[in-house]
PLY file of the C-alpha trace (Angstrom):
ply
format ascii 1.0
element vertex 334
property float x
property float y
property float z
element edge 333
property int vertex1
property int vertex2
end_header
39.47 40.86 17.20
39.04 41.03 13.94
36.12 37.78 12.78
36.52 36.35 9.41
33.31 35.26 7.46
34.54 33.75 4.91
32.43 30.24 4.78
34.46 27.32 5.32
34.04 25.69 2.62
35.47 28.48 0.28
38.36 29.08 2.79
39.10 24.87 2.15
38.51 25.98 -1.61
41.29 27.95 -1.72
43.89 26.59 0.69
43.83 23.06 -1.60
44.17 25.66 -4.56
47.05 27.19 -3.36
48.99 23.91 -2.18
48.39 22.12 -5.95
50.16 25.39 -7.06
52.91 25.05 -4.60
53.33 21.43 -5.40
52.46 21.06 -9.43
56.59 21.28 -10.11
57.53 19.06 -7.60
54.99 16.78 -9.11
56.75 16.92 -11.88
59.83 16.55 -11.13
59.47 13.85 -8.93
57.35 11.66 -11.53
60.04 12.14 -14.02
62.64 10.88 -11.04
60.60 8.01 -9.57
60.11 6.76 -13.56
63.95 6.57 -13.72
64.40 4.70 -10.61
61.39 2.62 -11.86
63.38 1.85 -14.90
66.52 1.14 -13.51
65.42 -1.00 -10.64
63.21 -2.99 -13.48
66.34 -3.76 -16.14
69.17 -3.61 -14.13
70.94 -1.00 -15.83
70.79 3.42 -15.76
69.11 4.47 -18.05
70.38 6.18 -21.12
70.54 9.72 -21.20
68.84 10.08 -24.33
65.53 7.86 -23.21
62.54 9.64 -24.62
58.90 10.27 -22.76
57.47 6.89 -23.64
59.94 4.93 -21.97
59.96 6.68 -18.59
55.93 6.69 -18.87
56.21 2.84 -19.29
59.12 2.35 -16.44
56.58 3.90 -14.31
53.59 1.93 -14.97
55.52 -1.21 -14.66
57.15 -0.22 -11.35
53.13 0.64 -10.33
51.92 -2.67 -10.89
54.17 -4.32 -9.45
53.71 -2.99 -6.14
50.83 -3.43 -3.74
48.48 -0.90 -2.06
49.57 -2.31 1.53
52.56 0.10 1.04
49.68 3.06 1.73
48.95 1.17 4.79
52.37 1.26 6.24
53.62 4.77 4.73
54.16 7.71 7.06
53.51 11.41 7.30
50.92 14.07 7.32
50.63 13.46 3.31
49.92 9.49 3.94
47.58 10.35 7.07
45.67 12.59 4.19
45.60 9.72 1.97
44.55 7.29 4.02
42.03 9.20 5.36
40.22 9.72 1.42
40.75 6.55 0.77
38.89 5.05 3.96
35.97 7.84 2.64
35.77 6.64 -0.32
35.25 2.95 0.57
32.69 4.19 2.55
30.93 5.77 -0.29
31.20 2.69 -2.01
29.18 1.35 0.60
26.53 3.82 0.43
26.27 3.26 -3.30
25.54 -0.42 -2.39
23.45 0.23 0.59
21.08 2.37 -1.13
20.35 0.54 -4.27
19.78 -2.83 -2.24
17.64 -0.73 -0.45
15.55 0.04 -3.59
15.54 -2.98 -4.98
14.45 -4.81 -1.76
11.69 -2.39 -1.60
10.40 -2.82 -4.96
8.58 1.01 -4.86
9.11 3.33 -7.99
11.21 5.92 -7.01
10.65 8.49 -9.63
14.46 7.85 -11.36
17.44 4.86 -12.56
18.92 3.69 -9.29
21.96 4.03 -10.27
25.11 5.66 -9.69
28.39 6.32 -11.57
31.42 5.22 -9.42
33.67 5.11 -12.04
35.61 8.70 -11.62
35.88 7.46 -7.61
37.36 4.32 -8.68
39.82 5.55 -10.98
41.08 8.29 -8.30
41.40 5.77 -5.77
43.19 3.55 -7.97
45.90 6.24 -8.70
45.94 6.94 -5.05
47.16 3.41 -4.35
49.26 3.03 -7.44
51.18 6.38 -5.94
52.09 4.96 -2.76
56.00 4.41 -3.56
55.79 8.45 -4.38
57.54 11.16 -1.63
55.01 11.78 0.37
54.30 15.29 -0.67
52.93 13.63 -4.30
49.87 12.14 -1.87
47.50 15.09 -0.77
46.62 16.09 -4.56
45.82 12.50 -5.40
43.95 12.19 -1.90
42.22 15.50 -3.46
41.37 14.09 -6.13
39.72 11.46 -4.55
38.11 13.80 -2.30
36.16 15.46 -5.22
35.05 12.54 -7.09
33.45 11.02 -3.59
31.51 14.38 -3.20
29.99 13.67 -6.46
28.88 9.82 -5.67
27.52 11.26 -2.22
25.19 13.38 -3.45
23.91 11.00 -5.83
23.62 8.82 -2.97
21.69 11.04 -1.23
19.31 11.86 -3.77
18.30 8.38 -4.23
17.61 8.12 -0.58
15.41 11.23 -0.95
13.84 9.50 -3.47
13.58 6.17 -1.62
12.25 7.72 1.61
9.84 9.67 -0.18
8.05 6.21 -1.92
8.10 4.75 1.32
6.08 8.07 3.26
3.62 7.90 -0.07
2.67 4.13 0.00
2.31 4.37 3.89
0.00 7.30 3.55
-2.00 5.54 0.01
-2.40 2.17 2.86
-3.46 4.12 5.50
-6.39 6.24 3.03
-7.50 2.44 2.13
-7.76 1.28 5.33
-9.82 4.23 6.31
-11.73 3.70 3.72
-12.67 0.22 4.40
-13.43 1.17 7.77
-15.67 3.28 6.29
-17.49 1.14 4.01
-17.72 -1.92 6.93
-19.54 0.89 9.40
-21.67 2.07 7.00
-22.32 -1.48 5.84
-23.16 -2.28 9.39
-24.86 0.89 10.09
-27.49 0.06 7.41
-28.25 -3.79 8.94
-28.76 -2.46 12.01
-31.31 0.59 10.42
-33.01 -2.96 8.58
-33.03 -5.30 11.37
-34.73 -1.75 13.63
-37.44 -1.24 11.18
-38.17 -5.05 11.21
-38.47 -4.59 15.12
-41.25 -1.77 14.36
-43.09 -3.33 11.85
-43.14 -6.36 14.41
-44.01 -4.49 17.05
-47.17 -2.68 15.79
-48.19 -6.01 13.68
-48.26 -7.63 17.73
-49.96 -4.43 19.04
-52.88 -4.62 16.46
-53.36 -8.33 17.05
-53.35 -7.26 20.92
-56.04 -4.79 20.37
-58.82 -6.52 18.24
-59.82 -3.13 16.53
-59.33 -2.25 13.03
-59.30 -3.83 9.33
-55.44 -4.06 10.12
-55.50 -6.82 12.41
-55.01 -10.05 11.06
-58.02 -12.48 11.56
-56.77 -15.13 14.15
-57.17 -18.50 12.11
-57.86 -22.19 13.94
-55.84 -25.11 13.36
-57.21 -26.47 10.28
-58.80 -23.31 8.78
-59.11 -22.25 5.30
-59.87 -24.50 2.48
-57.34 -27.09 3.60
-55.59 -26.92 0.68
-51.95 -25.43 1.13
-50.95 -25.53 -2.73
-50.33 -22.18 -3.94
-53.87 -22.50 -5.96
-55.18 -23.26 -2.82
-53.49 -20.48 -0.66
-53.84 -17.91 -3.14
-57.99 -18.79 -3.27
-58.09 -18.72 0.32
-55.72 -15.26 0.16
-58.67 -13.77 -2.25
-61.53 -14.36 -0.02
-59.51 -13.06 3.25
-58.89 -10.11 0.48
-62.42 -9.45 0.25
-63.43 -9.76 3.92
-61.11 -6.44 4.33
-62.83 -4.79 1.36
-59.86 -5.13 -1.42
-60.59 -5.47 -5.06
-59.20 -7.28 -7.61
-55.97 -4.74 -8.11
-55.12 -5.53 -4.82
-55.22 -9.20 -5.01
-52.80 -8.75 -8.46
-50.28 -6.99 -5.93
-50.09 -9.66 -3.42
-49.93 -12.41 -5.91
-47.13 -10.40 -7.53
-45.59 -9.25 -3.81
-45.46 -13.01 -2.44
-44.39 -14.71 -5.91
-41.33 -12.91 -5.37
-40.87 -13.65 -1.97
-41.72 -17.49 -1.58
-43.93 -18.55 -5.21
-47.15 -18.80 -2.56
-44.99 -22.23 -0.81
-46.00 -22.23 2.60
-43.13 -23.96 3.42
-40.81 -21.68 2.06
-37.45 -21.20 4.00
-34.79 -18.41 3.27
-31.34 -19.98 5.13
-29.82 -16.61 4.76
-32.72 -14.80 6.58
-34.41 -16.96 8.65
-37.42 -15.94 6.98
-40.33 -18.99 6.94
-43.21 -19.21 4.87
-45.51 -17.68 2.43
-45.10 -13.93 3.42
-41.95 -14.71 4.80
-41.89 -13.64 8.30
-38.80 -12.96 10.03
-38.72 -15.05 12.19
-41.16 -17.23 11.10
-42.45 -17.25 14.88
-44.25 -14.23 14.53
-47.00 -15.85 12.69
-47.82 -17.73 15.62
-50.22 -14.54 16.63
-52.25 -15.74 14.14
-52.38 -19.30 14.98
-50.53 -22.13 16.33
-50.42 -23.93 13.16
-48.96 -21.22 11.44
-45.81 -23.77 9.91
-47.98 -25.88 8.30
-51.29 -23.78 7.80
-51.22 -21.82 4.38
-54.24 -19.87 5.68
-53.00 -18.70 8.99
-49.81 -17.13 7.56
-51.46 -15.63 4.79
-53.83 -14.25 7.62
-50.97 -13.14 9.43
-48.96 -11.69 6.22
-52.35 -9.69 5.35
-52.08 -7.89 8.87
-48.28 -7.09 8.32
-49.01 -5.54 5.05
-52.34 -3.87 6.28
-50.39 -2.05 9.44
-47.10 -0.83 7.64
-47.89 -0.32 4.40
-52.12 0.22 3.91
-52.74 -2.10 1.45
-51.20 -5.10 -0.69
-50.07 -2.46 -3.91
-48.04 -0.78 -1.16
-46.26 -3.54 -0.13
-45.31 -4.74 -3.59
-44.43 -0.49 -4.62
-42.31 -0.74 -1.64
-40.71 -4.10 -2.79
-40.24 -3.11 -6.15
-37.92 0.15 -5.11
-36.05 -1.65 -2.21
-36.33 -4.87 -2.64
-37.65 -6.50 0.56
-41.30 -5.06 2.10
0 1
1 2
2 3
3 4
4 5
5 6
6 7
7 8
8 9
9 10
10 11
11 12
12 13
13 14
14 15
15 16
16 17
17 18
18 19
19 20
20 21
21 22
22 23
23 24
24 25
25 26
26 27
27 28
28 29
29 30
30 31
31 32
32 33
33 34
34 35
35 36
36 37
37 38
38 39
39 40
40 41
41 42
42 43
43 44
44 45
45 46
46 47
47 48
48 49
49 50
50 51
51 52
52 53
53 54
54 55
55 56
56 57
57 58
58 59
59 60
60 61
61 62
62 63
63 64
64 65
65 66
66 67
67 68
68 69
69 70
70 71
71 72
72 73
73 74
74 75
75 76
76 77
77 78
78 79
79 80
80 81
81 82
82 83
83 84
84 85
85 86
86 87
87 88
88 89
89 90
90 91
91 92
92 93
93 94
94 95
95 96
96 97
97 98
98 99
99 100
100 101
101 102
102 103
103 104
104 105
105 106
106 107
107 108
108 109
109 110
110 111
111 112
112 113
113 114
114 115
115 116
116 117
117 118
118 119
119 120
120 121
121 122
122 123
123 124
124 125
125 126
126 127
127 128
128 129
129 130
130 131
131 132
132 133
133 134
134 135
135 136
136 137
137 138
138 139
139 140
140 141
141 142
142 143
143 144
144 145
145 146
146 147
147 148
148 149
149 150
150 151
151 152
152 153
153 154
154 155
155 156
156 157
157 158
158 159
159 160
160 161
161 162
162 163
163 164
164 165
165 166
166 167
167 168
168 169
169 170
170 171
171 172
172 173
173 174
174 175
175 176
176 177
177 178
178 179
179 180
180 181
181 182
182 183
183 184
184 185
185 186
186 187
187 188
188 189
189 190
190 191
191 192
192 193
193 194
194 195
195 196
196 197
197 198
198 199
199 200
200 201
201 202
202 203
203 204
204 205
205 206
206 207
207 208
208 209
209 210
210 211
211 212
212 213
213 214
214 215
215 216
216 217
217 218
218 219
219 220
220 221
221 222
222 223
223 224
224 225
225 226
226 227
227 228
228 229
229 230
230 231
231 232
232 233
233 234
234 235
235 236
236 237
237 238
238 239
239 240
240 241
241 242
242 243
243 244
244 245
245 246
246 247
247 248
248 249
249 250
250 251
251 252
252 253
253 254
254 255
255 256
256 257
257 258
258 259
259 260
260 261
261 262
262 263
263 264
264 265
265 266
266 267
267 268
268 269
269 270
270 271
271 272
272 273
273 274
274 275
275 276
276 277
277 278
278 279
279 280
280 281
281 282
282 283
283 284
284 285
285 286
286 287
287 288
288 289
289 290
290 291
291 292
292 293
293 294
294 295
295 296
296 297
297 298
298 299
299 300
300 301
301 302
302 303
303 304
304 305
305 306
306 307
307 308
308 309
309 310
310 311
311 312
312 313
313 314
314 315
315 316
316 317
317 318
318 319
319 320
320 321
321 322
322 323
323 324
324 325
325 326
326 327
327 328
328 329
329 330
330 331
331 332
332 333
């Protein structure tokens, strides 16, 4: 058997081709007909043999409006099925059209183009469609045709604009999911870095309570006894009692400018000195302040036995008072 590859579409093409051919003089005829009825059934009398164009064209509008499109509802044959059918489509695309453009509005996303689509060649081919419903019902298919064609038009402008929509929608999902990444991102590396900070304050800790432990070497901090020092816990006083304890380890006068600078910054030489942020307590502001109890019991209220502690920090991490302030200076915290 013979197969024929013709696509369907062109096959359709052709077959609606050939039947407006067939039926373009019984168009004709019967609109010149049904306007003479129109006109006789609207004044009551035939009409004259002699009426010219303009008066059949206006019979026939008048008999059109004054009938209803329920007639298409109720009207029978394979040409009234046809109509019907294209004129249930194109409500449908009407739909669409409204679907789709609440659709954009509601989701307020730039779709790239005017959300908007022109009905109005739809509209008028349905309206003719309806108007034609008192024709023979071989007058219906080419109107339902007609209809046909101008709803092909409004569907694929529907369709592009929900291309479009779908498309905004799949880029703002994937621009919110790249943010949230990156937050999650900055918030590990964020916490990442505290817990690198709070690690090295365990270390420096650690070996400040291992030198104490041991006895041995200038970087042990000189256990102080309640009541030690001068007495006088002023920051004149501490940082006189911080310049003899400088000179005990064998640090000059360049030294003692660092640590005045170094613990200016951190508490202004107050020996009460609290950071609520921190926890950090006290002239070199240990964190926690309970550290400096290696150095003495009295270390809250004692100027000398925290700077006696806060020399043995700085002594075992970072060699010497200028170190500590060099690395204060570039981070920010020693």
């Amino acid at each position: 058997m013979r197969s024929d590859s013709t696509p369907p579409s062109n096959r359709r093409d052709r077959r609606l081709a050939a039947r407006r051919t067939r039926r373009r003089p019984l168009t004709a005829i019967g609109a010149v007909v049904v306007g003479v009825v129109a006109a006789a059934a609207l004044t009551g009398t035939a009409p004259a043999a002699t009426a010219s164009p303009t008066d059949l064209a206006t019979a026939r509008f008048s008999l059109a409006s004054a009938l209803t499109p329920t007639v298409l509802a109720t009207a029978r044959g394979a040409g009234a099925d046809e109509a019907r059918s294209a004129e249930s489509s194109a409500a449908a695309s009407m739909a669409a059209v409204t679907s789709v453009q609440n659709d954009i509005a509601a989701s307020g996303l730039d779709i790239g183009q005017a959300a908007t689509v022109d009905t109005s060649a739809l509209e008028a081919a349905t309206a003719r469609l309806e108007a034609a419903s008192v024709l023979p019902d071989t007058f219906l298919p080419d109107l339902a045709d007609d209809v046909t064609t101008a709803r092909a038009t409004v569907d694929q402008r529907v369709a592009e604009l929900r291309g479009g929509l779908d498309a905004a929608v799949a880029k703002k999902a994937e621009e919110e999911a790249a943010e949230k990444a990156r937050q999650e991102a900055e918030a590990a590396a964020a916490a990442a870095a505290k817990e690198k900070a709070a690690a090295e304050e365990r270390a420096a800790a650690s070996a400040a309570s291992s030198s104490v432990s041991s006895g041995s070497g200038s970087s042990a901090p000189v256990p102080v006894a309640s009541g030690g020092g001068s007495g006088d816990n002023s920051p004149a006083g501490a940082q006189a009692t911080a310049r003899g304890m400088l000179a005990g380890r064998g640090w000059g006068d360049d030294q003692f400018s660092c640590l005045v600078s170094l613990w200016n910054k951190e508490s202004g030489w107050n020996y009460r000195a609290y950071n609520a942020g921190s926890g950090a307590y006290g002239i070199p502001q240990a964190l926690p302040g309970s550290k400096m109890s290696s150095a003495g019991a009295d270390w809250e209220t004692n100027a000398a036995t925290q700077i006696s502690w806060g020399l043995g920090y700085i002594s075992g991490r970072y060699g010497t008072p200028c170190g500590a302030w060099s690395h204060s200076q570039s981070t920010g915290w020693y």
